[in-house]
C-alpha positions in Angstrom: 10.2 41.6 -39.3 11.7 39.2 -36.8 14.2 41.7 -35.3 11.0 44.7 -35.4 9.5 42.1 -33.0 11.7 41.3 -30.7 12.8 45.1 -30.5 9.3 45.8 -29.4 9.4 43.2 -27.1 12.2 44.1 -25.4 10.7 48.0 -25.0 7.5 46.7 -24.1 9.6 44.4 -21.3 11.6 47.5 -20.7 9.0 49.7 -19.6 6.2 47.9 -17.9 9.1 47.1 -15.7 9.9 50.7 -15.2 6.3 51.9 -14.7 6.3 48.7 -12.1 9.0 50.4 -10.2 7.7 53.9 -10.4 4.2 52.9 -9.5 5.6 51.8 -5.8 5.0 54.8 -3.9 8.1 55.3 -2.1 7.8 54.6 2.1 9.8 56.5 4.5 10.1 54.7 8.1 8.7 56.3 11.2 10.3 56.0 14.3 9.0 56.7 17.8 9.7 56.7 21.6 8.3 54.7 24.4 9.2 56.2 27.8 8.7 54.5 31.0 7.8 55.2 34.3 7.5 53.3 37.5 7.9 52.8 41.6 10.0 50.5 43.5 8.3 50.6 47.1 10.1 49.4 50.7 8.5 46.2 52.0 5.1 46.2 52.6 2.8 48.3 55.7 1.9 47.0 59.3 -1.8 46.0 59.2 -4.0 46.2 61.7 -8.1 45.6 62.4 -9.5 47.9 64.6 -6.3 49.7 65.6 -4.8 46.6 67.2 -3.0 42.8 66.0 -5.8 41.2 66.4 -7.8 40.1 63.0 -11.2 38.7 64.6 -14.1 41.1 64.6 -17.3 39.7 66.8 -20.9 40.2 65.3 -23.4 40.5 68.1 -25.7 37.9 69.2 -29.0 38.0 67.2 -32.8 36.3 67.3 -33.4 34.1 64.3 -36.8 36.5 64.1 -34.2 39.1 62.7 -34.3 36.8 59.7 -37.9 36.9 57.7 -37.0 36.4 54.0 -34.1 35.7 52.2 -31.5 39.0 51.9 -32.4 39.7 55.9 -29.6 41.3 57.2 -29.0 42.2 60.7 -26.1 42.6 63.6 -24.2 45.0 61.3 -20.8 45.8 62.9 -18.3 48.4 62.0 -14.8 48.0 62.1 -11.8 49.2 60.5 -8.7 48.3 58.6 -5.4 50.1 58.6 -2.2 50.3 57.4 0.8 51.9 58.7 4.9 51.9 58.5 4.4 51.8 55.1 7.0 54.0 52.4 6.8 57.2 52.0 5.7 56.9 48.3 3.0 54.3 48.8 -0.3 56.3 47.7 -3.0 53.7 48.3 -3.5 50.0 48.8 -6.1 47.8 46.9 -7.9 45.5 48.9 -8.7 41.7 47.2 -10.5 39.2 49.0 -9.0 35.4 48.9 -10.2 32.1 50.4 -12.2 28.8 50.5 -15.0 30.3 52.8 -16.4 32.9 49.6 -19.6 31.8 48.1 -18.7 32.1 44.3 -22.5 32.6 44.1 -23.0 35.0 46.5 -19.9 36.8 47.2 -20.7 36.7 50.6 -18.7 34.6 53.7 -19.9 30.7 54.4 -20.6 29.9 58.0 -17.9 27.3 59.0 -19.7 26.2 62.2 -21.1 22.9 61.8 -23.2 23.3 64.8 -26.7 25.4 63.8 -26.7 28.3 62.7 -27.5 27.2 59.2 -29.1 29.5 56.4 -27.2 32.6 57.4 -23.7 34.1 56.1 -21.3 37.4 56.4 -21.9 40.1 53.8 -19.1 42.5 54.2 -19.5 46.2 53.4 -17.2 49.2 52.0 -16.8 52.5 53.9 -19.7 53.7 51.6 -22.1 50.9 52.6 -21.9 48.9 49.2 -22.0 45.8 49.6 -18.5 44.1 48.8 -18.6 40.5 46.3 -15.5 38.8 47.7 -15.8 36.6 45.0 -15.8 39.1 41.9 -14.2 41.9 44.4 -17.3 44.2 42.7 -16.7 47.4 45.6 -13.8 46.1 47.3 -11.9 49.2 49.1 -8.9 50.9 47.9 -7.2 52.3 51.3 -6.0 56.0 50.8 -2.4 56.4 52.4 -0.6 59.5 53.6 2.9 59.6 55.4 2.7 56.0 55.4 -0.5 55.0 56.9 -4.0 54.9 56.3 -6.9 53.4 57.3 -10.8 52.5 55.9 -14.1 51.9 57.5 -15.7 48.6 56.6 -19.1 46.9 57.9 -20.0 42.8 58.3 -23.3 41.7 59.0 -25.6 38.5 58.8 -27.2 37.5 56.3 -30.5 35.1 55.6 -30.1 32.7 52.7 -33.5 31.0 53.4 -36.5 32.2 54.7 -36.1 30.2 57.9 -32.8 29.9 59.8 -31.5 28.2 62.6 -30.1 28.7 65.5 -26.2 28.2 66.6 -23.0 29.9 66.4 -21.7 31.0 63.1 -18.0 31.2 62.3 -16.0 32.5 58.5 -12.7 33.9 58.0 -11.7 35.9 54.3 -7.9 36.3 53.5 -7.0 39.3 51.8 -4.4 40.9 49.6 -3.4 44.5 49.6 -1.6 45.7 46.2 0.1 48.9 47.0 0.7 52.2 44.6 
């Protein structure tokens, strides 16, 4: 009876180790490709404001009536950023705005002066008149390039943060960083 046991042991051992193995279904590996693409550019493009070197754009003199309520804008002023000299496979140029003088609240560009001119900043505008959030860059431009240059419209005007303003001069500056494609 002893050996009957252990002889049903051992089959019973036998094939619930068999059935283990045949109950793993059997896995074949997969294999794939990852291609890659990309674009090694020449140094970056000329920049220029307005068509020219120079990088300050003047906002006109306004009356501190311009300013009722807060969100007044006034003085709007056009000007334009280019790019040129750049490689010939350079599609476009992302614009990012950069700099101690961005109100992280706002967006908009502190006035600098310490003399008057208090309550007031610089909104900057896109080529489509949205306004531009330096500080999130929410509608910064993308410049459009062709045979190596390009060039977008932008706008800058006052304005209020207060009801009441005050007279004086008002001063900002914004760096910026182009990313090219």
């Amino acid at each position: 009876m002893l050996h009957k046991k252990t002889l049903l042991s051992t089959a019973l051992v036998a094939g619930l180790g068999f059935l283990a193995f045949a109950a793993s279904p059997a896995h074949a590996a997969s294999t794939g490709t990852i291609n890659f693409t990309g674009k090694v550019l020449a140094d970056t493009c000329t920049i220029s404001i307005n068509g020219g070197p120079g990088t300050t754009v003047a906002l006109p003199t306004v009356m501190t009536g311009a300013f009722g309520s807060v969100g007044a804008v006034a003085g709007t002023t056009s000007f334009t950023v280019g790019v040129s000299g750049c490689d010939a496979n350079t599609t476009s140029a992302a614009m990012a705005f950069n700099g101690a003088n961005i109100d992280g609240t706002t967006g908009n560009l502190k006035n600098t002066t310490t003399t008057g001119g208090s309550n007031v900043q610089v909104q900057l505008l896109n080529s489509s008149n949205a306004v531009i959030n330096a500080s999130t860059q929410a509608n910064a431009p993308t410049i459009a390039i062709s045979g190596g240059s390009g060039t977008t419209g932008m706008k800058a005007q006052y304005i209020a943060t207060a009801a009441s303003t005050t007279a004086g001069l008002v001063t900002s500056s914004v760096g910026f960083t182009l990313t090219y494609q």
